[in-house]
C-alpha positions as CSV (number, residue, x, y, z in Angstrom):
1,X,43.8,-34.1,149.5
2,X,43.9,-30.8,150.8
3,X,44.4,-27.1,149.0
4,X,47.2,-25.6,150.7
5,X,45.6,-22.0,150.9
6,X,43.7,-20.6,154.0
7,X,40.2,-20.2,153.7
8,X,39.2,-16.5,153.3
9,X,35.8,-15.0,154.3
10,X,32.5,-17.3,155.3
11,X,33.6,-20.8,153.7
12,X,30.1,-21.9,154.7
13,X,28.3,-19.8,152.0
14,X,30.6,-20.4,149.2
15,X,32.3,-24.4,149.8
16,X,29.0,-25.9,147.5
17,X,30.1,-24.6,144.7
18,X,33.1,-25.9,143.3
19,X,34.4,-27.9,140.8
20,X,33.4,-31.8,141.0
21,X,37.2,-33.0,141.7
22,X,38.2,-36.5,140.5
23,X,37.0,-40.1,141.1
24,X,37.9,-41.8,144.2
25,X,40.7,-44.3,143.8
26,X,39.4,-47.6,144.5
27,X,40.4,-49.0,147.5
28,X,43.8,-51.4,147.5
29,X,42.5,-53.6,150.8
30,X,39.4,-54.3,152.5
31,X,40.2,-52.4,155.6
32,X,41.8,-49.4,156.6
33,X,45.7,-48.9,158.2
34,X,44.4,-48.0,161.1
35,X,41.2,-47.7,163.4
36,X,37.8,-46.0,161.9
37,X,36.7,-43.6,164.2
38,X,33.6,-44.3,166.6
39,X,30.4,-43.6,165.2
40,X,28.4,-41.3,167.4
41,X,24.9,-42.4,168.1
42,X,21.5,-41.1,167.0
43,X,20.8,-37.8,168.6
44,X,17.5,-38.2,170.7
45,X,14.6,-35.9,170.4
46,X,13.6,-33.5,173.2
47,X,11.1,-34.1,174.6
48,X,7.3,-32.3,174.0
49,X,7.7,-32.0,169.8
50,X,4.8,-33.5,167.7
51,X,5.8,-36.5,165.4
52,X,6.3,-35.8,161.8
53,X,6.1,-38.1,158.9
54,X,9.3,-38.6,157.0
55,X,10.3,-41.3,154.4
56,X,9.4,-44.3,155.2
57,X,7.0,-43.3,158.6
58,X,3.6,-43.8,158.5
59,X,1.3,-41.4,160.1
60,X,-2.7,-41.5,160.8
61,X,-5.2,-39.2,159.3
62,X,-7.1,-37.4,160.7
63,X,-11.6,-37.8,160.1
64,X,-11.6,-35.2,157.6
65,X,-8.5,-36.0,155.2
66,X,-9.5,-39.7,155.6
67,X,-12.7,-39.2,154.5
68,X,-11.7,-36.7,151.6
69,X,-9.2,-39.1,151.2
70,X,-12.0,-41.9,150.6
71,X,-14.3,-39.9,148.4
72,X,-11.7,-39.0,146.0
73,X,-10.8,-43.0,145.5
74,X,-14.2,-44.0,145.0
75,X,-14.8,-41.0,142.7
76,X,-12.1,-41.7,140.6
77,X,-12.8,-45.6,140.8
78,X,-17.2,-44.7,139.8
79,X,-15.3,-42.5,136.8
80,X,-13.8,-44.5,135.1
81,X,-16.1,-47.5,135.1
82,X,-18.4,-45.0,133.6
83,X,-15.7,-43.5,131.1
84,X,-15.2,-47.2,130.2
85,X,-19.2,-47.9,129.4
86,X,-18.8,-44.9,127.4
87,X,-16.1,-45.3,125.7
88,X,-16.9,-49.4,125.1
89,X,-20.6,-49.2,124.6
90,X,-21.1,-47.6,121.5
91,X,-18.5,-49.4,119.2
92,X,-17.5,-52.7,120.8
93,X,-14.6,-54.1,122.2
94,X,-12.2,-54.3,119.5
95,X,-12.2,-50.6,118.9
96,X,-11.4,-49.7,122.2
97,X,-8.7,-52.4,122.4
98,X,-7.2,-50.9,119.1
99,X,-7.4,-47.2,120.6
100,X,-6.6,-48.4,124.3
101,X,-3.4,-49.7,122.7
102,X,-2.4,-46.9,120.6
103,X,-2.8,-44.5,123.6
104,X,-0.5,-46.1,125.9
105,X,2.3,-45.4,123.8
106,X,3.2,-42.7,124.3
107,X,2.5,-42.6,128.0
108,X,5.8,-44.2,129.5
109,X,7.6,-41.3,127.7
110,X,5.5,-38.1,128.7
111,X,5.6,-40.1,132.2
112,X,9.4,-40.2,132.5
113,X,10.1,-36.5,131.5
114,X,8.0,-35.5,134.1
115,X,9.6,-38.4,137.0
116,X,13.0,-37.0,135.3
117,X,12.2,-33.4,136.6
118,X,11.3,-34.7,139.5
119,X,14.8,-36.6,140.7
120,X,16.4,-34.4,143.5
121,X,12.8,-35.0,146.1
122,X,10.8,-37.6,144.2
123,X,7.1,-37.4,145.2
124,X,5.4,-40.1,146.7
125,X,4.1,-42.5,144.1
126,X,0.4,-43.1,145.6
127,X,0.7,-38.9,144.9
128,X,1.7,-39.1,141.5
129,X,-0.8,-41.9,140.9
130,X,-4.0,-40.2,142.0
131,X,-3.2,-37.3,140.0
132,X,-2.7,-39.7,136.6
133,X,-6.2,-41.3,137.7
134,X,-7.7,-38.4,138.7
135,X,-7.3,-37.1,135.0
136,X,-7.6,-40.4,133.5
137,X,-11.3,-41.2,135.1
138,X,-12.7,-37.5,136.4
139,X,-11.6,-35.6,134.2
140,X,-12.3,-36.9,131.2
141,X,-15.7,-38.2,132.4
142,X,-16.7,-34.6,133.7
143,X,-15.5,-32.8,130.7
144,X,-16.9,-35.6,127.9
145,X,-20.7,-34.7,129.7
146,X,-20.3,-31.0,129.9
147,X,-19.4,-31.0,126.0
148,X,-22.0,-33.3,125.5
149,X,-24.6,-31.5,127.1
150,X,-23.4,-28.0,125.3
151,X,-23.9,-29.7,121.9
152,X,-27.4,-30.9,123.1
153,X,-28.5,-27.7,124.3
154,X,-28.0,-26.0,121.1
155,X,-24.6,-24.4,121.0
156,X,-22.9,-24.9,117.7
157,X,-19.6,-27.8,117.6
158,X,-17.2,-25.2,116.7
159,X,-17.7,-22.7,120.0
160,X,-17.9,-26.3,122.2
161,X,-14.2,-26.8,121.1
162,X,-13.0,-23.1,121.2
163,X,-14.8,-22.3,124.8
164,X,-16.3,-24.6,126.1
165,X,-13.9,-27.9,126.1
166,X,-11.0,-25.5,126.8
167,X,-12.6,-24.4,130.1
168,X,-13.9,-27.5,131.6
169,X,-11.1,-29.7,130.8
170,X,-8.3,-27.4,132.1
171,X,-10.6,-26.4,135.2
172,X,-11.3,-30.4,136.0
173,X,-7.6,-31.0,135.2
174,X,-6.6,-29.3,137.8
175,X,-8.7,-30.0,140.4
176,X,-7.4,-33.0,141.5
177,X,-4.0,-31.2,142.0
178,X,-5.4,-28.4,143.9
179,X,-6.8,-31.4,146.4
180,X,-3.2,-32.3,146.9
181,X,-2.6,-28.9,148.0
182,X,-5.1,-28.4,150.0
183,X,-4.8,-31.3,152.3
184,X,-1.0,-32.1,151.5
185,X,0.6,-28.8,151.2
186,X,4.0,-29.9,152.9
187,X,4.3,-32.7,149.7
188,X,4.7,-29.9,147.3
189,X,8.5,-28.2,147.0
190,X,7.5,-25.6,144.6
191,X,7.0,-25.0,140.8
192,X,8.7,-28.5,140.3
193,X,6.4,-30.3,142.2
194,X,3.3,-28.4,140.0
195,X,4.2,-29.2,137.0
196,X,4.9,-33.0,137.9
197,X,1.4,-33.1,139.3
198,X,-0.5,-31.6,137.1
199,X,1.3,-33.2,134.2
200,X,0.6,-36.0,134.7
201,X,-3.1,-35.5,135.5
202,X,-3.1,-33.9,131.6
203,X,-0.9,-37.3,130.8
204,X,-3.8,-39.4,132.0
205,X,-6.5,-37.1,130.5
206,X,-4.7,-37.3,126.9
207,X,-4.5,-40.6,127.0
208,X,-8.2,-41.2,127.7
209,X,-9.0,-38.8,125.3
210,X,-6.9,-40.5,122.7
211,X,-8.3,-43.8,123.0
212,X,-11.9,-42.0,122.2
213,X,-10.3,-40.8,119.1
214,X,-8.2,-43.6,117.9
215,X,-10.5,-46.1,118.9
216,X,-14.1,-45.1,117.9
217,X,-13.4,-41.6,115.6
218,X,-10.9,-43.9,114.1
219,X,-11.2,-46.9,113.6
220,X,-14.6,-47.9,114.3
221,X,-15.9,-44.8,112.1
222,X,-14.0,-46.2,109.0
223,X,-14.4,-50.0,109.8
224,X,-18.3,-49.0,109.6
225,X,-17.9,-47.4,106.5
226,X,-15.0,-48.9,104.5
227,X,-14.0,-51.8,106.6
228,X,-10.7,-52.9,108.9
229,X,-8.4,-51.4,106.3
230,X,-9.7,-48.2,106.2
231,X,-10.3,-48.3,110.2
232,X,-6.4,-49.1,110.7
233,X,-5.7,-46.0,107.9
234,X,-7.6,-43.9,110.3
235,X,-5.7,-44.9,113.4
236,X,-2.5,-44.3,112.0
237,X,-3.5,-40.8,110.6
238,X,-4.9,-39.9,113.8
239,X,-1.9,-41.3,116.1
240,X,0.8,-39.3,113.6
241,X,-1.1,-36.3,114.4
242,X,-2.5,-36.2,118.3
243,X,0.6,-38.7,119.6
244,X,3.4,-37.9,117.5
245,X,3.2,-34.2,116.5
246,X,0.8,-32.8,119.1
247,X,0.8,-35.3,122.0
248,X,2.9,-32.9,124.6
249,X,0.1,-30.0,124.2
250,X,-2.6,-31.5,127.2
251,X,0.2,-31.7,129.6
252,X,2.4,-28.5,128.0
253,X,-1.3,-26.1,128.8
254,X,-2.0,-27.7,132.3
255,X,1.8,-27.0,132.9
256,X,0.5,-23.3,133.0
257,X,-1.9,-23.7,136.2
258,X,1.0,-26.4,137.4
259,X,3.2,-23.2,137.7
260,X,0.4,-20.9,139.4
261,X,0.1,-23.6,141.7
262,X,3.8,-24.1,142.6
263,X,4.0,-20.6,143.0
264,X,1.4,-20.7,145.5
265,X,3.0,-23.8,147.6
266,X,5.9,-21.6,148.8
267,X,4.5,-18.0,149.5
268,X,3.4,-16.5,153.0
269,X,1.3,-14.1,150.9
270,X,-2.6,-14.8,151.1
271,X,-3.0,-12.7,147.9
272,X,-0.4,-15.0,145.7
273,X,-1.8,-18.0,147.0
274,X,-5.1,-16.8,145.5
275,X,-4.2,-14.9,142.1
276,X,-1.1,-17.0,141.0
277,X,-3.0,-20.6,140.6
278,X,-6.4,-18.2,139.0
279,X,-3.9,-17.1,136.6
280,X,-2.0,-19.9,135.7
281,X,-5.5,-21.6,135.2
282,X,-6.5,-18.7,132.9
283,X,-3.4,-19.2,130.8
284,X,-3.8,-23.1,130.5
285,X,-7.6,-22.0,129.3
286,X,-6.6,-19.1,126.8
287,X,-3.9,-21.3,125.3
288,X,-5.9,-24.9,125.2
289,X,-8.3,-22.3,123.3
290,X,-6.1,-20.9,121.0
291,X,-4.6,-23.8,119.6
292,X,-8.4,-25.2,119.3
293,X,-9.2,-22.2,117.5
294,X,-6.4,-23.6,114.7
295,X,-8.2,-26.4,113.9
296,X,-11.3,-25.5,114.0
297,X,-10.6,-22.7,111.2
298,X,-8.6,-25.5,109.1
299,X,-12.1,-27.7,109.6
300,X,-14.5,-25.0,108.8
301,X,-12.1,-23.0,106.0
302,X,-9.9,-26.5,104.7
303,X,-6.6,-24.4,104.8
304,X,-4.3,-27.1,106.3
305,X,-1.7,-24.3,107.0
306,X,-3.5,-22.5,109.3
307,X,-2.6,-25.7,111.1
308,X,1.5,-25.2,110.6
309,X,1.2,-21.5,110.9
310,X,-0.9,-22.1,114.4
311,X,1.7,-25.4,115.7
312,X,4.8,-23.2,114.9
313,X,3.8,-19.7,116.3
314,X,2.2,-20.9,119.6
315,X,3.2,-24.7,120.1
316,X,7.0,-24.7,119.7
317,X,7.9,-21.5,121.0
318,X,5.7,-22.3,124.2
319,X,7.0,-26.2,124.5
320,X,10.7,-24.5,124.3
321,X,9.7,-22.0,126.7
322,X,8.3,-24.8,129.0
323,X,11.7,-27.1,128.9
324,X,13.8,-24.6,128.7
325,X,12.2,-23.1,132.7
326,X,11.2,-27.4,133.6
327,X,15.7,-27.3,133.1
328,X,16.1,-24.4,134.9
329,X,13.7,-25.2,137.8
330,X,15.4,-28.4,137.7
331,X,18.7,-26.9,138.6
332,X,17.3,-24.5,140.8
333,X,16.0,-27.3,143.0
334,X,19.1,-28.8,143.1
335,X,21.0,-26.0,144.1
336,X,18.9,-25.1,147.1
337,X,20.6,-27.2,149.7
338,X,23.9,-24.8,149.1
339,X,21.4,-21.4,149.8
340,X,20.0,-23.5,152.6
341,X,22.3,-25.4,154.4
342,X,25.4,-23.4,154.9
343,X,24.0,-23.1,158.6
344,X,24.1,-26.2,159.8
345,X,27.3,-26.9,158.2
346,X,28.3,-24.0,160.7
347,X,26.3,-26.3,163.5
348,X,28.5,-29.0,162.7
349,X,25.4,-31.0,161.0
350,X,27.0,-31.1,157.9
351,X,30.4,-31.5,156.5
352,X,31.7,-29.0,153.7
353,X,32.2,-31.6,151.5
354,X,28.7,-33.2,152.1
355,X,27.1,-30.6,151.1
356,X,29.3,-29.9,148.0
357,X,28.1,-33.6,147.0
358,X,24.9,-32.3,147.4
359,X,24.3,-29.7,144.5
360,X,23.7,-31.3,141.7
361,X,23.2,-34.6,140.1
362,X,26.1,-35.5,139.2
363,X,27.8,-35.0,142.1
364,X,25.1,-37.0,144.0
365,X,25.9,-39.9,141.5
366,X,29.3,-40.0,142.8
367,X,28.7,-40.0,146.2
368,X,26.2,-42.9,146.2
369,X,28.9,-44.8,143.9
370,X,31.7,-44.1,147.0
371,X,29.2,-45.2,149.7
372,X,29.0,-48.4,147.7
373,X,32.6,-49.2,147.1
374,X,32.9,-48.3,150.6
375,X,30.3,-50.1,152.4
376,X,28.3,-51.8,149.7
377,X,24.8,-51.9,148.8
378,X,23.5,-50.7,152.0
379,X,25.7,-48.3,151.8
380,X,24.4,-47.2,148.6
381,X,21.0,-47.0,149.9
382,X,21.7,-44.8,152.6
383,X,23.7,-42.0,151.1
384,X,20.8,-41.7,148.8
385,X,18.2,-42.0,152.3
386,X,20.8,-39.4,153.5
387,X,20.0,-37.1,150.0
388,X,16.7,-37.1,150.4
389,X,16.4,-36.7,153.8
390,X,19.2,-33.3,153.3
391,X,17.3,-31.7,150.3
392,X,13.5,-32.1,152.1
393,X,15.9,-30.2,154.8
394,X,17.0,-27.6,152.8
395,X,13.1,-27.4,151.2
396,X,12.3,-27.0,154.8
397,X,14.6,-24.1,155.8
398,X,13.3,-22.2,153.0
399,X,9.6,-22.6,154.1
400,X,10.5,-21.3,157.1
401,X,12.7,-18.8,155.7
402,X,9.6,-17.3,153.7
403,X,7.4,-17.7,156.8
404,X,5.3,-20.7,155.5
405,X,4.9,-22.1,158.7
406,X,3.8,-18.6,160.7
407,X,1.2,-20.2,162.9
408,X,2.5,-21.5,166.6
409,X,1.0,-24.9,165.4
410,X,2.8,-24.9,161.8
411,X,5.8,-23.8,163.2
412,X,6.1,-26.5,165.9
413,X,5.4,-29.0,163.5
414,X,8.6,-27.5,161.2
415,X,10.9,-27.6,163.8
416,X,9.7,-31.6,164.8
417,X,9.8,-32.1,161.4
418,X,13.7,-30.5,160.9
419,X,14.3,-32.7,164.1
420,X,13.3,-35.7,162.3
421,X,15.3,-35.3,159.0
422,X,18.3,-34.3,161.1
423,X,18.4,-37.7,163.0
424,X,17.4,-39.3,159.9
425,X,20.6,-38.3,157.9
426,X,22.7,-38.8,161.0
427,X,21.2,-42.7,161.1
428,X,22.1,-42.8,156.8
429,X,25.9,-42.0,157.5
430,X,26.0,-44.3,160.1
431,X,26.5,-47.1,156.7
432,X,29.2,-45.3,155.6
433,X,31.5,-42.9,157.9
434,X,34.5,-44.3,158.8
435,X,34.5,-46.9,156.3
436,X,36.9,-45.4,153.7
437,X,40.4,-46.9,153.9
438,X,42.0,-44.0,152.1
439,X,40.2,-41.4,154.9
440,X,41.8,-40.5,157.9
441,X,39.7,-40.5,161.1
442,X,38.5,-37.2,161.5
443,X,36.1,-34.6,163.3
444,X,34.0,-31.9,161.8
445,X,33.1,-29.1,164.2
446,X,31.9,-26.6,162.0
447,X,34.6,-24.7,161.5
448,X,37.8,-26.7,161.4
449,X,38.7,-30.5,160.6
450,X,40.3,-32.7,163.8
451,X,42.1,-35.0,161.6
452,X,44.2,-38.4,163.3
453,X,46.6,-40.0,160.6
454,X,47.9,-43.1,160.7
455,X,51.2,-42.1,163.0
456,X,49.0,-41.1,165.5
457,X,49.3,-37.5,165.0
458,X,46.4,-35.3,165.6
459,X,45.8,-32.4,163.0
460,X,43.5,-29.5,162.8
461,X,43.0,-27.9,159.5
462,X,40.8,-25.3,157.8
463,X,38.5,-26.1,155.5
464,X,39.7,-25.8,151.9
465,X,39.0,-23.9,148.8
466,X,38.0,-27.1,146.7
467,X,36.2,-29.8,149.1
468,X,37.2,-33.6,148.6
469,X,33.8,-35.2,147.4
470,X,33.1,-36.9,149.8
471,X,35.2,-37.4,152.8
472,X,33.4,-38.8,155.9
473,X,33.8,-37.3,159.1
474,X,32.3,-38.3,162.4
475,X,29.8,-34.8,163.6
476,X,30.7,-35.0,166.9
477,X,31.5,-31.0,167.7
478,X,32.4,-29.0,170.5
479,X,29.0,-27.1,170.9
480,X,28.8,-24.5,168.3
481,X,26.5,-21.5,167.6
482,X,23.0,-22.8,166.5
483,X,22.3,-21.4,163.2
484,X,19.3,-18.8,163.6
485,X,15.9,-20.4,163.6
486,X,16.9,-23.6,163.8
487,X,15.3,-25.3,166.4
488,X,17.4,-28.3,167.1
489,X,20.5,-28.1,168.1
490,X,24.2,-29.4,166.4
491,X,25.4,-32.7,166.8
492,X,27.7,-32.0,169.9
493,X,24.2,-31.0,172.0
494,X,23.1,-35.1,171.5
495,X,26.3,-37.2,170.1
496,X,29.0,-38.3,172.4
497,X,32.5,-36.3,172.2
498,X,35.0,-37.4,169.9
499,X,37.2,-40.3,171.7
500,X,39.9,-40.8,169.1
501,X,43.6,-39.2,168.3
502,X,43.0,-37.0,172.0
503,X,42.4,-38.3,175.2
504,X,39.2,-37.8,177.4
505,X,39.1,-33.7,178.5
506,X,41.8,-32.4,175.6
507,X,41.4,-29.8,174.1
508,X,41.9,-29.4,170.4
509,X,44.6,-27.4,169.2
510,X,44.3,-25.0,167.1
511,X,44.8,-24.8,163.1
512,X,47.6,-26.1,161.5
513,X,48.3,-25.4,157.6
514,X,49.3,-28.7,155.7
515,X,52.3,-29.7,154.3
């Protein structure tokens, strides 16, 4: 189980990453050869800090986001009864069936990329809702009347598509996102979280979008003239072309103000928060231009390679370009609980091996499958409450490591908040510690393991090089050194002292190296 070198340097900084190690062996009884180790309770908060909302809290609003909160439903819910008169009136029923049908399609699979990217801190699903409706009804409403109105006024078809469309869709787009931000800031993690949201308010828009195409361009345009044959021809031209070959380009150019946005989320800097989501929207704008430029030229010239020459030069190299930073991002999310959590494994908050498990998903995958062979279902379910609740920590730390929360307000709020998510993974293991036959009953104090085997004999070891994934340990220090800024303390401040393998008042000895 255990290397048999001495650890050199900080282990703290470096333990995360390591090789995975093997799969456990499954267990050959029910219960273990000797006593679990007590389970130390809860900590309890000090007194005087403001509650926080966590997973699975609920928390009231206050007059303003309640009534912002309001308007934007019925906004959303006014759009897109309107959208549907719009989109129903003109043609009938069965052409917006036919195109309502064809555009869900692709839907579930643009929607599970995005929810894919999202896996280490899923956002909340009302969240990832109003941003699909708010591009679905809103958007599409707002931009189909602007358009409308700059064909009426005069302007010719061809500079609607190239400037104006560009600019109102990708401006109205976004604005349901930058909502979000304004009056949720602490739901968004980063770059990762801007690109999910304002995704999948492009998702929403392109689908809407696509049932006016499919639907009444389509197939109510060549029913009229040619009848239901012709109609259906039309759909499935249409669908091979905006589903199939171009369907990722709404979400793929709103991506751009998605980053800008991100960006902004986790800077202190007043002048990023302003120029990075301005820019990002500019990009979305230029590019959403561009690529309408193409087919405009290939409408007014009939040169269909304009088309091939315009979806291979600016399409693919920007949709790799996009996937190949969504991967990286990806990663770099799931790595941030090893740059942010060394210091409480130092607190004795965390165990080494806890927060190896951590680091990607993989290794998170294995951990949840021990906690269920251990202790079953519920088991299951809290190591992956436990997950969540350690990478919103580690997304915490870094706000306040980049000086998100300056204000004495913020700040308080950060520290209740790191309070809340640190009782909240010590309540997860509660399913699971001690449960592992195979485990002796041990102490991490956040420097060395206490370790009783089943002769009785108390060891203390060092940490090694390669971390078992997982072993549980009950956090129940001596009181170690506080990691800087955190505001509450380690275990050994709140949970009762370790009662097992040394009697009440010893004092542990001192390292030993395994045999």
């Amino acid at each position: 189980m255990w290397s048999g070198q001495p650890v050199r340097g900080d282990y703290a900084d470096h333990m995360a990453d390591t090789p995975p190690g093997t799969a456990a062996p499954q267990s050959p009884a029910p219960t273990p050869p000797w006593s679990p180790p007590t389970l130390s309770p809860a900590p309890q908060p000090p007194p005087g800090l403001p509650a926080v909302k966590i997973a699975g809290q609920r928390q009231g609003l206050s007059a303003q986001r309640l009534a912002v909160m309001i308007g934007a439903i019925l906004l959303i819910a006014v759009c897109a009864v309107l959208m549907l008169v719009e989109l129903g009136e003109p043609a009938g029923v069965t052409p917006l069936v036919i195109g309502l049908v064809a555009a869900v399609l692709p839907v579930p699979v643009l929607v599970a990329c995005f929810l894919w990217l999202d896996r280490y801190e899923p956002e909340p699903i009302k969240y990832l809702l109003f941003c699909f409706g708010w591009g679905a009804a809103v958007s599409t409403y707002s931009a189909l009347q602007v358009n409308t109105f700059a064909g009426d006024v005069g302007l010719p078809v061809p500079l609607v598509g190239v400037l104006v469309a560009p600019f109102i869709e990708e401006l109205t787009k976004a604005l349901g996102p930058v909502l979000l931000l304004l009056y949720r800031r602490r739901q968004w993690s980063g770059i990762t979280d801007g690109i999910v949201y304002c995704g999948l308010s492009a998702v929403g828009f392109a689908m809407v979008e696509n049932i006016l195409y499919l639907g009444l361009h389509g197939y109510a345009d060549g029913a009229d003239q040619y009848g239901p044959a012709t109609g259906a021809q039309n759909v499935f031209g249409i669908f091979i072309m905006r589903v199939l070959i171009t369907g990722f380009a709404h979400p793929l150019f709103t991506s751009m103000t998605g980053v800008g946005l991100g960006i902004a989320a986790r800077t202190a800097d007043i002048r990023i928060r302003i120029l990075t989501p301005i820019a990002g929207l500019l990009l979305a704008m230029i590019l959403h231009g561009t690529w309408n430029l193409t087919a405009t030229l290939v409408q007014e010239t009939g040169e269909t390679l304009i088309l091939l020459y315009g979806y291979i030069s600016l399409m693919v190299p920007i949709f790799l370009g996009m996937v190949g930073l969504a991967i990286w991002l990806r990663s770099w999310e799931g790595r941030i609980t090893e740059r942010r959590l060394p210091g409480y494994v130092r607190a004795g908050w965390l165990t080494p091996p806890e927060l190896a498990a951590l680091t990607n998903i993989g290794r998170r995958h294995a951990a949840r499958r021990w906690a269920r062979r251990v202790a079953g279902d519920e088991g299951f379910k809290a190591m992956r409450r436990f997950q969540f609740a350690a990478t919103r920590l580690a997304l915490l730390r870094d706000g306040l490591t980049r000086g998100l929360d300056a204000k004495p307000v913020q700040r308080a709020r950060a520290l209740a908040e790191e309070r809340e998510l640190l009782g909240a993974m010590n309540d997860a293991r509660q399913a699971f510690v001690g449960r592992d036959p195979q485990a002796p009953a041990g102490v991490w104090d956040g420097s060395y393991y206490h370790l009783t085997f089943p002769d009785g004999s108390l060891r203390t070891l060092e940490a090694p090089h390669e971390p078992v994934v997982p072993i549980p340990v009950v956090l129940a220090p001596p009181r170690p050194q506080v990691p800087a800024g955190v505001g509450y303390g380690p275990p050994g401040s709140y949970c009762a002292a370790p009662t097992f393998g040394a009697p009440p008042g010893a004092s542990w000895p001192g390292p030993q190296q395994h045999r």
